[in-house]
Backbone as ProteinMPNN parsed JSONL, in Angstrom:
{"seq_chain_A": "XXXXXXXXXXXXXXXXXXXXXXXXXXXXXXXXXXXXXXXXXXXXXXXXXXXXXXXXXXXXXXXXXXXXXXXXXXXXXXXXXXXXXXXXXXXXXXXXXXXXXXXXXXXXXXXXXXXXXXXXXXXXXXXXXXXXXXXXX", "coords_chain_A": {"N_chain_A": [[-33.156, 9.194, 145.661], [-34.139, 6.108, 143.557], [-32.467, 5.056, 141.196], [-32.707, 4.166, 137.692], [-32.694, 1.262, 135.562], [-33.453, 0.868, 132.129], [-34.548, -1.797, 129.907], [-34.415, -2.705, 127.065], [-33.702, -1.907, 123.347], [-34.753, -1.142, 121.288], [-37.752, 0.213, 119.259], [-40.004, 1.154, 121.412], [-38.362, 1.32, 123.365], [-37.697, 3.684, 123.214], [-40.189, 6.167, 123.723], [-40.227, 4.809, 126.287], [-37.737, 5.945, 127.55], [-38.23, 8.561, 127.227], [-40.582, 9.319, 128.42], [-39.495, 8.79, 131.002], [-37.293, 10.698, 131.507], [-38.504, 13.286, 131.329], [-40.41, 12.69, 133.81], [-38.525, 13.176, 135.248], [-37.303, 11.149, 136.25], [-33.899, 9.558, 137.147], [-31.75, 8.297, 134.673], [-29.678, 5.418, 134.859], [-29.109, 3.8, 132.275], [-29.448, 1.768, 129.628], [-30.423, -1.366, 128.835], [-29.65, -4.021, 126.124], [-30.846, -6.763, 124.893], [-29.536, -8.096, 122.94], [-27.15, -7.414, 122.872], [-24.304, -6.621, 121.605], [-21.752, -5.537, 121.847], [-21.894, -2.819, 120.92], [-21.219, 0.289, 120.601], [-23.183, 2.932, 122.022], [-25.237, 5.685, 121.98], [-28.809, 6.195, 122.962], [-31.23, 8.587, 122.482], [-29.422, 10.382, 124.524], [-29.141, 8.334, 126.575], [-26.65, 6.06, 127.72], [-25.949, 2.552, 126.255], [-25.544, 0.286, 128.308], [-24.724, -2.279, 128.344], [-25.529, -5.483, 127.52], [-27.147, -8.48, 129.316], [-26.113, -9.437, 131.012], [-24.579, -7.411, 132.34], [-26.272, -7.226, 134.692], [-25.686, -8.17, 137.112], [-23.783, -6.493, 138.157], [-25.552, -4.839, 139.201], [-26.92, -5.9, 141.183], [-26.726, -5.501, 143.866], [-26.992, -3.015, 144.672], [-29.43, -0.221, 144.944], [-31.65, 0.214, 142.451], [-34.206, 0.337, 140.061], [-36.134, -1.484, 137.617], [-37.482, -1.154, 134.585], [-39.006, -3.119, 131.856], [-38.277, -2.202, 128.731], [-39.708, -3.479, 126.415], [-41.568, -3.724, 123.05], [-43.018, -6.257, 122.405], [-45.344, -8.189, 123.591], [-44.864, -11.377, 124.526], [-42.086, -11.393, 124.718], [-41.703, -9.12, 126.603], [-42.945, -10.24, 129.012], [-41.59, -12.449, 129.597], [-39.226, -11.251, 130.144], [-39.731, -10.039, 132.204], [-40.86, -11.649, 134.255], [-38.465, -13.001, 134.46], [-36.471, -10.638, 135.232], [-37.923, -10.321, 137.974], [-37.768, -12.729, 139.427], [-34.803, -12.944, 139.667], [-34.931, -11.161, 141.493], [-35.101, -8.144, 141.4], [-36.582, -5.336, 141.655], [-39.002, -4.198, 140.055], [-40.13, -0.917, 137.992], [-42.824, 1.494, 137.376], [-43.759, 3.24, 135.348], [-45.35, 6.235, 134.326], [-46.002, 8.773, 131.972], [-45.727, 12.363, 132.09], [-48.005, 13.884, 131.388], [-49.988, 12.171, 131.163], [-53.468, 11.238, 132.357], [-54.414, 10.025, 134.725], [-56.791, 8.489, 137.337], [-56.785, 8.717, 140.981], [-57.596, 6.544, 142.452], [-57.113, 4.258, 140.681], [-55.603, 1.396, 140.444], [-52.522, 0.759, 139.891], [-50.333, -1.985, 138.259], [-47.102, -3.797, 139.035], [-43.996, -2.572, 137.152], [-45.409, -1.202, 135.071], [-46.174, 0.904, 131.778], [-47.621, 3.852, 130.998], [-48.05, 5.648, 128.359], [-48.135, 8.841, 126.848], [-50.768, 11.359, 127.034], [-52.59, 9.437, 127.685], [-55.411, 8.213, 129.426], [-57.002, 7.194, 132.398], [-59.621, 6.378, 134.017], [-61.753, 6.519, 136.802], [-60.908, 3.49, 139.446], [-60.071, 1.979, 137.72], [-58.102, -1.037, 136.658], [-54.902, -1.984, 136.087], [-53.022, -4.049, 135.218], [-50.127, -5.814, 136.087], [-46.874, -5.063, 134.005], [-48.105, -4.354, 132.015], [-48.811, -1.981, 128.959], [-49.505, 1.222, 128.436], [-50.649, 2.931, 125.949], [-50.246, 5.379, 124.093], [-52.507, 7.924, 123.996], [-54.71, 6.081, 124.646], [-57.797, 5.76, 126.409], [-58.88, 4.015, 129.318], [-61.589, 3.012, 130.694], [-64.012, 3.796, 133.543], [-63.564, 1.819, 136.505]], "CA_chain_A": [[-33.859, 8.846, 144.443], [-33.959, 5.395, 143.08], [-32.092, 5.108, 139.912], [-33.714, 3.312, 136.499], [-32.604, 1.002, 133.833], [-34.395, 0.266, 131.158], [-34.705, -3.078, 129.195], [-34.714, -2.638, 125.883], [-33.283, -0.272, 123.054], [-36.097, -1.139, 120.131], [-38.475, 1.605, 119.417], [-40.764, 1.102, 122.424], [-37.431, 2.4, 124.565], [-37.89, 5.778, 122.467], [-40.819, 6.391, 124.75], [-40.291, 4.934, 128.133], [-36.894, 7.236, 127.555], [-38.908, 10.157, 127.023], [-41.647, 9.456, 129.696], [-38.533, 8.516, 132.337], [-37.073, 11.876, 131.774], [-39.815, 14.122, 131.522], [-40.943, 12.485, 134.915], [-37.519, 13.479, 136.563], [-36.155, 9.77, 136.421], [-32.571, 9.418, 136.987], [-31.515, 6.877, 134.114], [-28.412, 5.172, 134.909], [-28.798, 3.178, 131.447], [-30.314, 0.909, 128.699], [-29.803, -2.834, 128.809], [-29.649, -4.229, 125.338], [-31.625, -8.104, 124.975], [-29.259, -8.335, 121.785], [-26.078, -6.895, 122.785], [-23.324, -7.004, 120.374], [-20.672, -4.491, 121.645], [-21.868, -1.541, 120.321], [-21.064, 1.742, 122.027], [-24.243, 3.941, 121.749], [-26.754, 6.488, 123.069], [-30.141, 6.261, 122.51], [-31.98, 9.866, 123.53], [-28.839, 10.541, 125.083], [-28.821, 7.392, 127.305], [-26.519, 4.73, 127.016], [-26.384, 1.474, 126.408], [-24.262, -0.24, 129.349], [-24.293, -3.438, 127.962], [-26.452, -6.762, 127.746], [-27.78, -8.728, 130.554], [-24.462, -9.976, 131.899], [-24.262, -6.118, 133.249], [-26.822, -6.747, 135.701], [-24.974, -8.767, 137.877], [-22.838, -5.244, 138.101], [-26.584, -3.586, 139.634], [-27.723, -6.611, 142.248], [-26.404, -4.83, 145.297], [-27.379, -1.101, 144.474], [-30.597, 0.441, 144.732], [-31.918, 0.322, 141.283], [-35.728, 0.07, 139.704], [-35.774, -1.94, 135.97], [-38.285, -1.569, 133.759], [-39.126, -3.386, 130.427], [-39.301, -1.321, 127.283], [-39.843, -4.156, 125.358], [-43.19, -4.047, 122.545], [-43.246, -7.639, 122.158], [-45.622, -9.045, 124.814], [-44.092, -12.49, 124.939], [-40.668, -11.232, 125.074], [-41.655, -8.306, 127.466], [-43.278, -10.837, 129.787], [-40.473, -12.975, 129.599], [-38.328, -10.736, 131.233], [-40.689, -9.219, 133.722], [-40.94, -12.728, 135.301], [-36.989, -13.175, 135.051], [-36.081, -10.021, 136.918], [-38.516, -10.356, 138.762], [-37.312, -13.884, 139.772], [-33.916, -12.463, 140.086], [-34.914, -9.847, 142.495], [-35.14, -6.663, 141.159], [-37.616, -4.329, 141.552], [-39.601, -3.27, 138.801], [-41.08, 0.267, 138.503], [-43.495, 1.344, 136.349], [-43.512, 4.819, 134.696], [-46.364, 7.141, 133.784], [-45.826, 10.21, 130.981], [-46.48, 13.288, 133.314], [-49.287, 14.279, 130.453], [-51.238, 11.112, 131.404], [-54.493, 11.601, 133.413], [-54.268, 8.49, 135.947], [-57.085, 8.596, 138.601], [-55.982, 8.577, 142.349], [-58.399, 5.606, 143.29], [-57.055, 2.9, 139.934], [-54.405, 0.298, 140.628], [-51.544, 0.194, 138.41], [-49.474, -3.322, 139.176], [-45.485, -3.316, 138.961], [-43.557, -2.734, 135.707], [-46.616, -1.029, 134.008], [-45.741, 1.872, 131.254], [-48.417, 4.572, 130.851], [-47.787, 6.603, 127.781], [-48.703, 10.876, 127.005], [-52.325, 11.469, 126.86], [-53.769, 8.546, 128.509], [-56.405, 8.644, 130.576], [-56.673, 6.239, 133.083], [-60.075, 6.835, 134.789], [-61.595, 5.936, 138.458], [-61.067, 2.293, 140.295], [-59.601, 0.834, 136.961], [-57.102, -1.879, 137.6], [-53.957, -2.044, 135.326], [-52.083, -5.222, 135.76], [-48.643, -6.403, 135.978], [-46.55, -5.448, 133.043], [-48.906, -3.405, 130.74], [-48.304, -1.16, 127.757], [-51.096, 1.774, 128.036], [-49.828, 3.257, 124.757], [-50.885, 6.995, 123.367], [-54.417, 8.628, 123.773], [-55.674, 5.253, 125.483], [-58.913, 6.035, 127.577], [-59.636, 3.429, 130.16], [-62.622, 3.803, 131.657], [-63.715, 3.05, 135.057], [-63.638, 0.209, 137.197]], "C_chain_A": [[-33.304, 7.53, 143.908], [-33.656, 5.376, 141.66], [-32.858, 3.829, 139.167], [-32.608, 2.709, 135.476], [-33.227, 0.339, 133.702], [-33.734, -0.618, 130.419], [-35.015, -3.223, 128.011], [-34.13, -1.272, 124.914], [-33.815, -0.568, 121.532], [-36.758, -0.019, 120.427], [-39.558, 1.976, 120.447], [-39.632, 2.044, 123.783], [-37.784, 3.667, 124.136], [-38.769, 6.092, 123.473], [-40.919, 6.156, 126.21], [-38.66, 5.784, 127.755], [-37.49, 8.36, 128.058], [-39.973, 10.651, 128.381], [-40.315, 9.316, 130.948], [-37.982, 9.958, 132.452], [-37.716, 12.684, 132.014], [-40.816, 13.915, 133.307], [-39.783, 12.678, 136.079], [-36.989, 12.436, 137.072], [-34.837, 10.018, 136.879], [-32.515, 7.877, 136.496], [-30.243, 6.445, 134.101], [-28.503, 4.849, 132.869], [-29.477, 2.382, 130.444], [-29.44, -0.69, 128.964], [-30.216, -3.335, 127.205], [-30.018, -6.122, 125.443], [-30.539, -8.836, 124.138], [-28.013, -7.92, 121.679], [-25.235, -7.198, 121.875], [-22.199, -5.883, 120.547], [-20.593, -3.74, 121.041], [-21.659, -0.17, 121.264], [-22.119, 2.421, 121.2], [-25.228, 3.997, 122.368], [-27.718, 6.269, 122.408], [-30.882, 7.328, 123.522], [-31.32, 9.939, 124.282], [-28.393, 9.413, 126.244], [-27.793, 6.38, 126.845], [-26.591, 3.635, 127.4], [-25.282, 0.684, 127.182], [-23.887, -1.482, 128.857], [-25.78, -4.562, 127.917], [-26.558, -7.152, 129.697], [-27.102, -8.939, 131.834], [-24.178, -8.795, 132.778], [-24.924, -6.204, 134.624], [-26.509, -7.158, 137.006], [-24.472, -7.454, 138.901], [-24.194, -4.231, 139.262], [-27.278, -4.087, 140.845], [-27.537, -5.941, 143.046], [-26.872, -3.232, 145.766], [-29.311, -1.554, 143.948], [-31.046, 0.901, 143.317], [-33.537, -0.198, 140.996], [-35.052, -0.809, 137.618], [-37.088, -1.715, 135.525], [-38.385, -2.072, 132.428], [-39.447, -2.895, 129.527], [-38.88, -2.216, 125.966], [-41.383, -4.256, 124.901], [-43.466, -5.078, 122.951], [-44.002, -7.934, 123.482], [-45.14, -10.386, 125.334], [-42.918, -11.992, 125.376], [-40.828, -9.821, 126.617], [-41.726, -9.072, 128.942], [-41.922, -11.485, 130.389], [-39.441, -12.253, 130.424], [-38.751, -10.055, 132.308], [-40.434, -10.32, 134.547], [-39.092, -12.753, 135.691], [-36.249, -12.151, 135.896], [-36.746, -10.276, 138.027], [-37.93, -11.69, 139.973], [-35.538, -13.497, 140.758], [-33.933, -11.065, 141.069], [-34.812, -8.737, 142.486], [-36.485, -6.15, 141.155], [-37.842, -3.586, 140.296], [-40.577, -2.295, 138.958], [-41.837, 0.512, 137.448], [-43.763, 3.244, 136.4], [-44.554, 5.181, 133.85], [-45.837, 8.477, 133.269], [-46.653, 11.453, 131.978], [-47.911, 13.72, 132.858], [-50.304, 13.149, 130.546], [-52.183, 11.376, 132.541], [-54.91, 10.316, 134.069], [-55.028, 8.977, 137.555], [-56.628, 8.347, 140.175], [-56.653, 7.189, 142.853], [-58.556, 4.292, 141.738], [-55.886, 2.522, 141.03], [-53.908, 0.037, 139.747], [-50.258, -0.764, 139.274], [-47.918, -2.545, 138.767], [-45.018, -3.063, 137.238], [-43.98, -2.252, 134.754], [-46.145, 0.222, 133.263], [-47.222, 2.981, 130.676], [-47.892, 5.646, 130.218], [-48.512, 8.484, 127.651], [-50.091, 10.303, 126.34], [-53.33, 10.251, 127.004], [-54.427, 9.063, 129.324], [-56.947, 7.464, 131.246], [-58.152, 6.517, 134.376], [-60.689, 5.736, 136.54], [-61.836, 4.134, 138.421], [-61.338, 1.537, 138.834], [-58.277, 0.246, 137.586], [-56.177, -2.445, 136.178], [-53.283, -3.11, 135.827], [-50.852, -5.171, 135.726], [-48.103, -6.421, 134.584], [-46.9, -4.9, 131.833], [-48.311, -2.437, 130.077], [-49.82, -0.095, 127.876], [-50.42, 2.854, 126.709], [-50.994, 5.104, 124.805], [-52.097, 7.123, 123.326], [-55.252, 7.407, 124.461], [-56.394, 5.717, 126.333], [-59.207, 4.25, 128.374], [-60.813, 3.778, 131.014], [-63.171, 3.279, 133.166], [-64.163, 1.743, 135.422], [-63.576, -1.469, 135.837]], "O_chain_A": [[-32.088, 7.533, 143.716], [-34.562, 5.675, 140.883], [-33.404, 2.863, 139.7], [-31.849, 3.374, 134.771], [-33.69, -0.558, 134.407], [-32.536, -0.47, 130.178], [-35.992, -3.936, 127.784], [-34.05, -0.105, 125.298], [-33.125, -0.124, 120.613], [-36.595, 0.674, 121.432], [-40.031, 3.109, 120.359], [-39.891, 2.894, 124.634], [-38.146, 4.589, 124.867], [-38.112, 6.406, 124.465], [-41.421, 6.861, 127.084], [-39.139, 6.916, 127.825], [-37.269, 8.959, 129.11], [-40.119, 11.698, 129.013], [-40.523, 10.052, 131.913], [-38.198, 10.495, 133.539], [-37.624, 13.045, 133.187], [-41.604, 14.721, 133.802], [-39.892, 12.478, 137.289], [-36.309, 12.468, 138.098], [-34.762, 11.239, 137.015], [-32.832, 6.828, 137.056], [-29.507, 7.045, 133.318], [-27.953, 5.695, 132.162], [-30.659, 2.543, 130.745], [-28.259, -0.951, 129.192], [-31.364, -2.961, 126.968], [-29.263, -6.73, 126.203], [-30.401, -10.037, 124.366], [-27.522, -7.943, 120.551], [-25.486, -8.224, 121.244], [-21.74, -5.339, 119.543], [-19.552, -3.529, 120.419], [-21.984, 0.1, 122.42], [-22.057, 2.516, 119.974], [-25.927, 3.206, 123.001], [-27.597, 6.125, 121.192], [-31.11, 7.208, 124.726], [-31.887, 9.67, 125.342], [-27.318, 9.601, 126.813], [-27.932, 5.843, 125.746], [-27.07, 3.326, 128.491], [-24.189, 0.481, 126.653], [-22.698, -1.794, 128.935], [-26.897, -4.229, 128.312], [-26.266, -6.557, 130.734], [-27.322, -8.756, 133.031], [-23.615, -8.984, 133.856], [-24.494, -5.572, 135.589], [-26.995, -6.584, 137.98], [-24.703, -7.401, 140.109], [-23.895, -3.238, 139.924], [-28.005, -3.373, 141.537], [-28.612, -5.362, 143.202], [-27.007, -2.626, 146.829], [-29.975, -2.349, 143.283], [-30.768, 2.067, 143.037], [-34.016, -1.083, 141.706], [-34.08, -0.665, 136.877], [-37.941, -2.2, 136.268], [-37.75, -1.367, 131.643], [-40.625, -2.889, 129.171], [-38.171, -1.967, 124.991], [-42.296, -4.623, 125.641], [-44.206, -5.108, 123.934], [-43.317, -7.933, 124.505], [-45.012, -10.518, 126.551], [-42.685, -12.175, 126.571], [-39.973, -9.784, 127.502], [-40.961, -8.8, 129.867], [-41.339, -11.113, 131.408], [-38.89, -12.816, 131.369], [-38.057, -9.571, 133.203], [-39.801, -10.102, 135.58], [-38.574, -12.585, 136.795], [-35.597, -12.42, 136.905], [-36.132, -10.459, 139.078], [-37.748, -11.48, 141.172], [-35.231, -13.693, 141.934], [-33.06, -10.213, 141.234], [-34.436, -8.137, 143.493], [-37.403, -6.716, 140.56], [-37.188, -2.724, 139.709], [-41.579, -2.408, 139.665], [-41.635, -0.198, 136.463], [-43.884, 4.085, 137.291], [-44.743, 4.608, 132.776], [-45.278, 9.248, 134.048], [-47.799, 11.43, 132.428], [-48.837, 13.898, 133.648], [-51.401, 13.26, 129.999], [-51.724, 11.719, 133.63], [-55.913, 9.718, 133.68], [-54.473, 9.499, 138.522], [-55.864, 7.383, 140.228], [-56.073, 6.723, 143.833], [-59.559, 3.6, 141.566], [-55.457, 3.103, 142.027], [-54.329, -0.668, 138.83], [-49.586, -0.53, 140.279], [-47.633, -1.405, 138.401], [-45.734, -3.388, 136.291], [-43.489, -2.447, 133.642], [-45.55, 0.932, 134.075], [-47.784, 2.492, 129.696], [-47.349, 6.552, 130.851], [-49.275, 9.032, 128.447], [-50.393, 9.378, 125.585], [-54.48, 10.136, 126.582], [-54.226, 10.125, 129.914], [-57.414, 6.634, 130.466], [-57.835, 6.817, 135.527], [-60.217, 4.741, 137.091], [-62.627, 3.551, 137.679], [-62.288, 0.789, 138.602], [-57.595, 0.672, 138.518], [-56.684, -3.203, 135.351], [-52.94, -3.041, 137.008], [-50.437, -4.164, 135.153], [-48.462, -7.32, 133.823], [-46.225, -4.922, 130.804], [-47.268, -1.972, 130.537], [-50.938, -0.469, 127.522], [-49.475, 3.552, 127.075], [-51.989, 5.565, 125.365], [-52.794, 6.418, 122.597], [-56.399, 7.654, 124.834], [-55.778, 6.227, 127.269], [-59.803, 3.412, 127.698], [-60.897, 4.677, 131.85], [-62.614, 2.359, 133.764], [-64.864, 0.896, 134.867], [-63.626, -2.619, 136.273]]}, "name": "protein", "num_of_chains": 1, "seq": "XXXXXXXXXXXXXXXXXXXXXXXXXXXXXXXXXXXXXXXXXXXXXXXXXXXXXXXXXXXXXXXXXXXXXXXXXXXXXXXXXXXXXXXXXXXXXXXXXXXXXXXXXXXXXXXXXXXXXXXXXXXXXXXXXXXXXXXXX"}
């Protein structure tokens, strides 16, 4: 099993937390954008440190995803791991109804009670937030 950290510990982490566990994740950790040497869990996770940690994760089998709201700033770091070579995964809430025949790109976060129906195409990076219906194609 590929281990997860997440990118962010603003209130958007509260949920990819919740969806990462609930889906049987293994979360090594939170990365903090804003670090400041704080010791603390968030939903029991903690926070390993700022970015400088990831250095610490290049060599190991690890997935990142961004649980940052902000679309600029989310983007922003999608391209820079990305750049830096990490694999980004993208995490669906088990309560989301995600047809077998869409396309969801890398990095993408699909919150509880979406619905995600046939031969839609989710891009790179997306936020499908609470109760969202996509509909098809």
């Amino acid at each position: 099993m590929t281990s997860l950290l997440i990118l962010g510990t603003g209130g958007h982490s509260l949920v990819v937390i919740e969806s990462a566990l609930d889906s049987g994740k293994h979360i090594l950790g939170l990365l903090d954008t804003d670090y400041k040497n704080q010791q603390e869990e968030i939903l029991g996770v903690r926070v390993l440190g700022g970015i400088d940690v990831l250095d610490d994760y290049a060599s190991m089998e690890v997935a990142i995803i961004v649980a940052i709201g902000d679309n600029e700033k989310r983007n922003m770091w999608f391209l820079k791991l990305k750049e830096m070579g990490f694999k980004l995964t993208s995490i669906i809430n088990p309560s989301a109804i995600v047809s077998n025949s869409c396309d969801i790109g890398e990095g993408v976060f699909i919150n509880s009670g979406a619905i995600i129906n046939a031969k839609s195409i989710i891009g790179d990076n997306s936020i499908i937030n609470t109760g969202v219906i996509v509909e098809h194609e």
